[in-house]
C-alpha positions in Angstrom: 0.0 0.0 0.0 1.4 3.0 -0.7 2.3 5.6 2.4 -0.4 8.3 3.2 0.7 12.1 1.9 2.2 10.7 -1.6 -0.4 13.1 -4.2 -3.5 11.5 -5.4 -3.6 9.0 -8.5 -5.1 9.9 -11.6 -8.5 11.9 -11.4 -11.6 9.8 -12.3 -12.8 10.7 -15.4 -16.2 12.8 -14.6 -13.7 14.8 -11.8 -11.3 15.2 -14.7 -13.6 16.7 -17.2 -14.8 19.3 -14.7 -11.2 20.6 -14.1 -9.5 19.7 -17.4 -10.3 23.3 -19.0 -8.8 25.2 -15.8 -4.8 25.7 -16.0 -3.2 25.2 -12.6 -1.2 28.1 -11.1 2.7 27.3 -10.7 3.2 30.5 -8.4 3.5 31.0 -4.5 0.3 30.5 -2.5 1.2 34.5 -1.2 0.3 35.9 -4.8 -3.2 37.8 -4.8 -6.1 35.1 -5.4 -7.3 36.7 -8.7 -5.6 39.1 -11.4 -9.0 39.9 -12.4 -11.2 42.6 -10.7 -14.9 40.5 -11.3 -14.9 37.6 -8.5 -14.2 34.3 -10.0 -17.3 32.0 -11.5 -18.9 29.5 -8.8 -17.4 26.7 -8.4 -19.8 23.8 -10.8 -20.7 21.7 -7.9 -21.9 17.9 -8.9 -25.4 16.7 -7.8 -25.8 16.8 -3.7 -27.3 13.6 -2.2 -28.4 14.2 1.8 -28.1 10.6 3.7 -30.2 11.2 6.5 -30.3 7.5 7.8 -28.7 4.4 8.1 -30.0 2.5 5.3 -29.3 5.1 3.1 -26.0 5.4 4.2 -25.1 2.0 3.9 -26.9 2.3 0.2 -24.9 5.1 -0.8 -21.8 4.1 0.1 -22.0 0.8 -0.7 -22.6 1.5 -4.4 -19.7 3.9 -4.4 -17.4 1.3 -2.9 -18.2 -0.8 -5.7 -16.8 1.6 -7.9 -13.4 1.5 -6.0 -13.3 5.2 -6.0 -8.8 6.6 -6.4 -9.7 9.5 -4.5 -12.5 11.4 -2.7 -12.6 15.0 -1.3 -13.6 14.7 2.6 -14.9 18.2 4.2 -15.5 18.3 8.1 -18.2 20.9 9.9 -18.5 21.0 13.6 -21.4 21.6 15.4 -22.6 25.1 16.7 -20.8 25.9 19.4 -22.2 26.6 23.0 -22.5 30.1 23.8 -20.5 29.8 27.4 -17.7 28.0 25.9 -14.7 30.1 25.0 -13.7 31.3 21.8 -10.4 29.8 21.7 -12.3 26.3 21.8 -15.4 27.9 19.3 -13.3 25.6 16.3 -11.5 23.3 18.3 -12.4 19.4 17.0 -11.6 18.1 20.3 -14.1 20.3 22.1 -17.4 20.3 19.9 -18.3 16.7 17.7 -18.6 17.5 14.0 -21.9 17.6 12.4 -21.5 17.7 9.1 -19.6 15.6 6.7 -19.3 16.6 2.9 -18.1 13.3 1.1 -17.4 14.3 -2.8 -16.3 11.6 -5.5 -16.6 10.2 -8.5 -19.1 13.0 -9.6 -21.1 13.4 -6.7 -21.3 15.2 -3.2 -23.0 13.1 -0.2 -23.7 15.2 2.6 -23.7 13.1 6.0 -25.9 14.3 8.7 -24.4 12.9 11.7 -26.5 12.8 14.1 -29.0 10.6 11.9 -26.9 7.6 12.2 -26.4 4.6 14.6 -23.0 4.1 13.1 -20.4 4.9 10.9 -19.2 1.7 9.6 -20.0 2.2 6.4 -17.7 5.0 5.9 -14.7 3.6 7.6 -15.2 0.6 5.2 -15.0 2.8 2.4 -12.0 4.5 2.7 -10.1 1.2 4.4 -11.0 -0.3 0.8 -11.2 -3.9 0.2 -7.9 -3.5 -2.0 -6.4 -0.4 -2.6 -7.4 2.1 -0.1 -8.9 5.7 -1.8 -7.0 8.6 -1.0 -9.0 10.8 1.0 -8.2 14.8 0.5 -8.4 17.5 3.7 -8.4 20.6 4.0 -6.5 20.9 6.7 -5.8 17.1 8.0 -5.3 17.5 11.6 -8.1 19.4 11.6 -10.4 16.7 9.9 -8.3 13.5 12.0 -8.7 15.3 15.5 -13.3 15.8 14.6 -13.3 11.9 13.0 -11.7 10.2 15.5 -14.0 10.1 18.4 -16.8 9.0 14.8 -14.1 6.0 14.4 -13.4 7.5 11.1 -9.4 6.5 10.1 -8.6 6.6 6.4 -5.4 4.9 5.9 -4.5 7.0 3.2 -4.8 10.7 2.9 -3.5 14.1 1.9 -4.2 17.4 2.7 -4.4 20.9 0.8 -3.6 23.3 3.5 0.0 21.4 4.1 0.8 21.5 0.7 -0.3 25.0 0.5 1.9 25.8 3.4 4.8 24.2 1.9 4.7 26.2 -1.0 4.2 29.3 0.6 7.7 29.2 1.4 7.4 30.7 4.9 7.3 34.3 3.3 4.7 36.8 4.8 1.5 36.6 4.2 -2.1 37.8 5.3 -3.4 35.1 8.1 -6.2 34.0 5.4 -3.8 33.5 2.5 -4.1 29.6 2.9 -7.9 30.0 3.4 -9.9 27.3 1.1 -11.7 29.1 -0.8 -8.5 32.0 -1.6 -6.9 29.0 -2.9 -9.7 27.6 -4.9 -9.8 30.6 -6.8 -6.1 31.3 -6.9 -5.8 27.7 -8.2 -9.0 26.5 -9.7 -10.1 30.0 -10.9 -13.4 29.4 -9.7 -15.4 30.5 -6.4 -17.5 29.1 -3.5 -21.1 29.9 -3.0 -20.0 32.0 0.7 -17.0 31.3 2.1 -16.4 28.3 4.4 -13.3 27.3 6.9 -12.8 24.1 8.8 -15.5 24.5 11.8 -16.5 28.0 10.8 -20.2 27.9 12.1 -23.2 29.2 9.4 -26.6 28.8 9.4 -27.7 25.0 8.5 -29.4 26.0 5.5 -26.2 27.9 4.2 -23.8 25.0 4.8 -25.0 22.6 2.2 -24.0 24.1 -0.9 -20.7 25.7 0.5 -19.4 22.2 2.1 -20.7 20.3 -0.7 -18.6 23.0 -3.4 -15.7 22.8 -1.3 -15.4 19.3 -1.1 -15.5 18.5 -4.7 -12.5 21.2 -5.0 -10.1 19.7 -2.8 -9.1 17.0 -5.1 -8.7 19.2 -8.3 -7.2 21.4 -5.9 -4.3 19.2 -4.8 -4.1 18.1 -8.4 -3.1 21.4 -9.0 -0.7 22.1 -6.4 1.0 18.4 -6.3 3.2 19.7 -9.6 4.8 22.7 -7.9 5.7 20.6 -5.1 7.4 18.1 -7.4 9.1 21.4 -9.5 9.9 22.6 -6.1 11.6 19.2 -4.3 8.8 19.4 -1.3 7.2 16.1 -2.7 9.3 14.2 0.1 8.5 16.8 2.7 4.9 16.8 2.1 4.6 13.1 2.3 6.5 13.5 5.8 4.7 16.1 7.1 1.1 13.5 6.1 2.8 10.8 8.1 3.7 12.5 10.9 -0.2 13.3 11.9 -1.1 10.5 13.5 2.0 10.5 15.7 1.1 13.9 16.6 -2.6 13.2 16.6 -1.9 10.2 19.1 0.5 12.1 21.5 -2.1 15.3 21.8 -4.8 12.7 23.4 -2.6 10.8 25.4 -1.5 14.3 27.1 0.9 14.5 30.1 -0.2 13.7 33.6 0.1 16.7 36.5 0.5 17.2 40.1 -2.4 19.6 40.8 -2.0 19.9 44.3 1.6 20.3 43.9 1.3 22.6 41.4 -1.5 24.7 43.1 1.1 24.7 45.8 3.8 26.2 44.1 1.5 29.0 42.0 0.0 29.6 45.6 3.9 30.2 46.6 4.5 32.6 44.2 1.7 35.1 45.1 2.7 34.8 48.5 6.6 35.7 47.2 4.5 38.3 45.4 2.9 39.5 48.2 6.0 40.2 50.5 7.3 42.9 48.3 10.3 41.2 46.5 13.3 43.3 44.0 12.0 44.9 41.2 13.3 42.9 39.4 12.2 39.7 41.0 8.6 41.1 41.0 8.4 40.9 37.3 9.2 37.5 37.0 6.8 36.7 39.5 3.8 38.9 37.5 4.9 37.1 34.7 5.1 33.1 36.1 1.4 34.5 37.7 0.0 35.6 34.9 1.0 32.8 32.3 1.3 29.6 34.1 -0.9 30.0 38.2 -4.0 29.1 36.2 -3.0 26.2 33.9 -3.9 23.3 36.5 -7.6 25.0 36.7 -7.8 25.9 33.0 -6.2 22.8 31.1 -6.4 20.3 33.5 -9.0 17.3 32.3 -11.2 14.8 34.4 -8.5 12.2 34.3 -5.6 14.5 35.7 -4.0 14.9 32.5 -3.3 18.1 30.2 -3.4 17.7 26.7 -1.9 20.6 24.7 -2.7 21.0 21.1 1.0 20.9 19.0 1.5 22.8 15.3 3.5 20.6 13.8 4.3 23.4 10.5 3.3 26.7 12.9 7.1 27.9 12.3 9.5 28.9 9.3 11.7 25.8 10.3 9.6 23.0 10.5 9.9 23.0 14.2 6.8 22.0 16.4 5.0 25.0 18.1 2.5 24.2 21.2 -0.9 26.0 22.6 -3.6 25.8 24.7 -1.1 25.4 27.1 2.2 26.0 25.5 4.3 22.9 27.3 7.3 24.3 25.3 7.9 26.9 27.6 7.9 25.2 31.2 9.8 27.3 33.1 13.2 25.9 33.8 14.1 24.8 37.6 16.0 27.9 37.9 13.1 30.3 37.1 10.3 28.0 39.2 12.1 25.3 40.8 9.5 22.2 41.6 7.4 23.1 38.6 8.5 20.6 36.3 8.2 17.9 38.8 4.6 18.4 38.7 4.3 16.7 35.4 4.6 13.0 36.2 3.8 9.9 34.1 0.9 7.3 35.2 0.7 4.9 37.6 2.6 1.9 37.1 4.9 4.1 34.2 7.9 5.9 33.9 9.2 8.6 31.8 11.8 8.8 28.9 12.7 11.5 28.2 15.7 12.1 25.5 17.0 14.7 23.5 19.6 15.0 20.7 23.5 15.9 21.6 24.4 19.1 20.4 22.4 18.2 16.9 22.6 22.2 15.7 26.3 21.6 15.7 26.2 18.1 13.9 23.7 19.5 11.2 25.8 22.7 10.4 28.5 20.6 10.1 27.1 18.7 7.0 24.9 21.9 5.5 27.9 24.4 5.3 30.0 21.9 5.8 32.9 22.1 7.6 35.4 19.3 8.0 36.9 20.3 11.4 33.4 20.2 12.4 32.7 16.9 11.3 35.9 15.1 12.2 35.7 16.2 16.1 32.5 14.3 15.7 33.4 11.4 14.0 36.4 11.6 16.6 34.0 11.0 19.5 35.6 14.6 20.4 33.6 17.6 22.3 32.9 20.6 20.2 33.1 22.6 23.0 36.7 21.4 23.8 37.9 21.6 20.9 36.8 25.3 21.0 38.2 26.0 24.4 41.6 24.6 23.2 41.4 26.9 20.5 40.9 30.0 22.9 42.9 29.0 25.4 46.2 27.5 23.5 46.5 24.4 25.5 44.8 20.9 24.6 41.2 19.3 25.0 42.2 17.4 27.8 43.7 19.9 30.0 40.2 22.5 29.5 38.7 23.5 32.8 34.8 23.1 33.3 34.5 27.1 33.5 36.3 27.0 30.0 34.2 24.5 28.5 31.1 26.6 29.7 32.7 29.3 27.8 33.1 27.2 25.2 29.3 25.9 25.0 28.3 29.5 24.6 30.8 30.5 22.2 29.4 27.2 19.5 25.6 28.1 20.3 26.5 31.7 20.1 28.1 32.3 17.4 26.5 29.5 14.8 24.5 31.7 13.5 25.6 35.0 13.1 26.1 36.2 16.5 28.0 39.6 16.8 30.3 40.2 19.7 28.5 42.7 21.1 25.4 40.8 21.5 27.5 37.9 22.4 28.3 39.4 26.0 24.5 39.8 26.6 24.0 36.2 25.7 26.9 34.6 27.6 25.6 37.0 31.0 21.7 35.9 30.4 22.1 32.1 29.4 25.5 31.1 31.4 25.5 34.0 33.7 29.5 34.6 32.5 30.8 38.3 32.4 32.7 39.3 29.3 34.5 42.0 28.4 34.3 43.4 24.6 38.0 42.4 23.8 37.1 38.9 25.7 34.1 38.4 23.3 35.8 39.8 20.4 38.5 37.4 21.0 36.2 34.4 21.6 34.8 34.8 17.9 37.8 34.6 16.1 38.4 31.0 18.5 35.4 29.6 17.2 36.0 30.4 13.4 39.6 29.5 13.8 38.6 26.4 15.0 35.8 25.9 12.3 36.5 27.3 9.0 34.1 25.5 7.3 31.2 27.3 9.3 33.4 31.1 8.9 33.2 30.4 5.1 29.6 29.0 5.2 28.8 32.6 6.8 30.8 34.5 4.2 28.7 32.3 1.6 25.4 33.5 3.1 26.9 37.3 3.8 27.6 38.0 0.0 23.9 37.3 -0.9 22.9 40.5 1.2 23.6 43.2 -1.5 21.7 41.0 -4.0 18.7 40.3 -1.3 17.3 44.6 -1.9 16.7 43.6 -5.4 15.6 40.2 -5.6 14.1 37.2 -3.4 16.2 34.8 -1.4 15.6 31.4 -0.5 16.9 28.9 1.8 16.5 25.0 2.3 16.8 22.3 5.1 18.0 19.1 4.0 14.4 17.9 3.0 14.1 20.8 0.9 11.9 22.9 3.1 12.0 26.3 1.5 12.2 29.5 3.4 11.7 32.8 1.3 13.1 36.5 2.0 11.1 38.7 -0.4 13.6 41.5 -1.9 14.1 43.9 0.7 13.0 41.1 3.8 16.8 39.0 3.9 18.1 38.0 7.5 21.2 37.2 7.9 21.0 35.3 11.1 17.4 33.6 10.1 19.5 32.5 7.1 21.8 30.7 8.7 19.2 29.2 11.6 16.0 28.2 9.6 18.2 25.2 7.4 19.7 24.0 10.6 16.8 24.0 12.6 14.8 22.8 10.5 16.7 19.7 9.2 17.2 18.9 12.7 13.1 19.1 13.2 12.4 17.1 10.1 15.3 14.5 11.5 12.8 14.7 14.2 9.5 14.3 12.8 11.3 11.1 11.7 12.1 9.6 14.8 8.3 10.7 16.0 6.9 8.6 13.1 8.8 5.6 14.3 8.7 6.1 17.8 4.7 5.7 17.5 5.2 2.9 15.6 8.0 0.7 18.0 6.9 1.9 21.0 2.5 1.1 21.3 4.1 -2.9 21.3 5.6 -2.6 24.5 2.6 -0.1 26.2 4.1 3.0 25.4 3.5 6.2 23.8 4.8 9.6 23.1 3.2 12.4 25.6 5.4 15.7 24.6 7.8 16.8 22.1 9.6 19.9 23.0 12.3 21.0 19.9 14.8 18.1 20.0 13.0 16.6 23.2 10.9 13.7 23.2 9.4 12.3 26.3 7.4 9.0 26.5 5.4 7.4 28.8 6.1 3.2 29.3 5.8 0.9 31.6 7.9 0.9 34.8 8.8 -3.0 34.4 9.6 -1.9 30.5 11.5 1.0 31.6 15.6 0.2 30.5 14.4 -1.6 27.1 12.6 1.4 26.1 14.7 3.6 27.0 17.3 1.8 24.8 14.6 1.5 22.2 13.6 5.1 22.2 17.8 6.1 22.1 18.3 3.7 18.8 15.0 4.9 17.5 15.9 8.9 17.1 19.7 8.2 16.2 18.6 6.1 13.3 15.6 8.4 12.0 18.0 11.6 12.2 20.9 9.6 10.4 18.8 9.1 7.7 18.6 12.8 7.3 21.9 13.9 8.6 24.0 10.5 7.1 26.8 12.6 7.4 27.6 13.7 11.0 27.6 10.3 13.7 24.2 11.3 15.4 24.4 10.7 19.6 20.5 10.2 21.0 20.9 10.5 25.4 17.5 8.9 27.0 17.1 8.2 30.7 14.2 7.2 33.0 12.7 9.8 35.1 10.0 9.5 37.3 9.3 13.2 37.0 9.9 15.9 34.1 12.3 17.2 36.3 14.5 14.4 36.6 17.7 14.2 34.8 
């Protein structure tokens, strides 16, 4: 079978001769939907059936099965929200059950009234197929996966427009409704929808029908017609990843990550009392903020079974890398800044934690991208970066370096990677390693770590020169997956330059690992609950505990390898029994 995220097969022929007349748009999903100033021609929707009940469900699907169907377009619609529940949650799958299913292939549009049904066995056994699987089109994927899942609703094979859409935007600016359906349908299809519709944008009942049922029979023509830009472009690979990765991601938001709610109560509870007692200025405002963003979370995010389950973006960022909301786990505050928070987030009873991360993976990606030999051969060596930087600074060899000159060290490499200038440099070392610098000190600091790593000076010479060019024309960068990240004339970073291919080879090495984590760990009874950048943290039986751990380790160096093959890649995993453990 082949994977889910690979573009849709042939169009069926009735699908075909509705779209065969429309050229397809080879531009960036940020050009204007329409050159024209009259709005584009509706959209020539195919004949809507409304299946109202379970015999005609079964009838209608049944008969389409038998047709074996290459693709369908699948459109979700959530229920009307209720009027006390907040608006973050107003289009949130998890929190309101989906109404409305618009089903469109092979010429026609079935709209599925929810509600009327005992069951939904009819549709699962559609799109499982009884051979080859049809490939089922979203707009917007995680969207439509989060709303079908509690319906038992899990196509095997699917794509999705709004991912593909985002790829090709290129991470250049753009309005926040530039990857909106219907903008794309007429960008791409030339055609328009009868109103506008959104995944769980709520309209009156009698308004929905035509809209979902229109947008639905775009979404395959409307992959169709972005699939051979992402080919020209070299994000076929990364699209198919970023499909695959859903229901990794999908499975790890509704496992969640247990909390301490007394213990965390306790140590908000703490903080106003800190608060209260008239602290520095200084300390004061890390108090107002800890208050204000995290004293409410356990009361706020907390569910019936103890556990929080935060939604993750897995393509919110220019990189690739994984943001987090609702609330953002990503920025825990270290022990440092609240010390005991972190131990609040504990695993189940009867499991343990792993939690493992990546050595120093910036430094082993940037030493293939620019690349730089030294780089590479300290890692192949089994050597320390940031010894073989402190040697440099301080003219005596690796194995005579101090700890305090290692820590130097450490925040000269993650300092100056990308594009650090002195100057700032002294700010970073003070704030992240708490180490005083003088000018000359940093000055003198910079010229260690490029001494010591040509390969990485020249790569920043290499992205330097484009500057002059960058006023007049567009720039773009790529990860090692060819994720593409545009500077429109006039827009260039230097230091965003240098970052975004790092970063964001080390998230797609990532994304890898997740994908085959899922799959090696649910065997042994465990499961992803968090990803934080390079951080992964599982949840697996206590009795289980060193063989995952092990498993996990071997898992992440062998999915980043594949993407990094040149750099030895070092995974560290241990067992905690708390976030906070190391």
């Amino acid at each position: 079978m082949p994977p889910q995220g690979r573009p849709p097969p042939a169009a069926p022929a009735t699908a075909a001769a509705r779209t065969s007349a429309r050229p397809t748009s080879a531009t960036s999903t940020t050009t204007s939907t329409t050159t024209s100033a009259s709005p584009p021609t509706p959209w020539p929707t195919a004949a809507i059936t409304h299946l109202r009940d379970d015999d005609a469900l079964h009838r209608a699907l049944a008969e389409l099965q038998t047709r074996h169907p290459a693709a369908l377009g699948l459109l979700v619609l959530l229920a009307a929200p209720h009027p006390d529940l907040p608006r973050e949650a107003a289009h949130d799958p998890r929190r309101l059950r989906a109404e409305l299913l618009a089903l469109a292939a092979e010429g026609q549009v079935f709209i599925l009234h929810l509600a009327c049904f005992s069951a939904l066995h009819p549709l699962q056994t559609l799109l499982a197929g009884d051979g080859e699987p049809p490939y089922v089109v979203f707009h917007d994927a995680h969207f439509a996966l989060a709303a079908l899942q509690p319906l038992g609703i899990d196509p095997p094979r699917f794509g999705c427009t709004l991912t593909a859409a985002t790829l090709l935007a290129e991470g250049a600016p753009r309005g926040h409704d530039d990857l909106d359906l219907a903008r794309l349908i007429a960008q791409h299809l030339h055609h328009g929808l009868p109103g506008q519709v959104q995944q769980g944008q709520v309209i009156p009942a009698i308004a929905r029908y035509p809209v979902a049922a229109a947008a639905a029979d775009c979404l395959v023509p409307l992959l169709r017609a972005l699939t051979p830009t992402l080919r020209e472009r070299g994000l076929a690979r990364l699209y198919e990843l970023e499909c695959r990765l859903l229901p990794s991601v999908l499975a790890m938001e509704g496992a969640g990550l247990g909390l301490d709610v007394a213990g965390f109560n306790h140590i908000a509870a703490g903080w106003q009392r800190e608060k209260d007692a008239a602290p520095p200025p200084e300390r004061l405002a890390q108090l107002d903020k800890l208050l204000s963003t995290y004293a409410h979370w356990a009361r706020d995010f907390v569910a019936d079974d103890g556990r929080m389950r935060p939604h993750l973006h897995p393509l919110a960022t220019d990189s690739g890398r994984f943001a987090c909301s609702q609330p953002n786990l990503q920025q825990v505050p270290a022990e440092h800044t609240a010390p005991g928070l972190r131990a609040c987030f504990v695993p189940a009873p009867g499991m343990v934690f792993i939690i493992a991360d990546y050595a120093q993976i910036e430094l082993r990606v940037a030493a293939q991208l620019a690349p730089c030999p030294a780089l590479r051969q300290v890692f192949r060596d089994g050597r320390d970066p940031h010894r073989a930087t402190a040697a440099t600074l301080a003219g005596k060899p690796e194995s005579e370096i101090s700890a305090h000159e290692r820590k130097l060290a450490k925040a000269v490499n993650f300092g100056f990677l990308f594009g650090m200038g002195a100057r700032r440099f002294q700010e970073y070392a003070l704030g992240s390693y708490g180490l005083v610098l003088e000018p000359t000190a940093a000055q003198a600091a910079r010229d260690a770590f490029f001494a010591t790593f040509p390969g990485i000076a020249a790569w920043h010479r290499k992205v330097g020169n484009w500057e002059p060019r960058s006023h007049r024309e567009d720039i773009t960068v790529t990860t090692a997956l060819g994720r593409r990240k545009r500077f429109p004339a006039g827009h260039f970073s230097f230091n965003a330059a240098l970052n975004i291919p790092v970063q964001g080879t080390a998230a797609e090495g990532f994304k890898k690992a997740m994908i085959d984590l899922h799959a090696v760990l649910g065997p042994i009874g465990g499961r992803g609950v968090l990803c934080v950048h390079d951080e992964y943290l599982a949840e697996v039986p206590e009795d289980r505990a060193e063989a995952a751990r092990l498993l996990v380790q071997s898992t992440m160096e062998s999915a980043m390898a594949t993407v990094v093959p040149g750099v030895p890649i070092v995974a560290e995993a241990h067992i905690a029994r708390s976030w906070a453990d190391k």
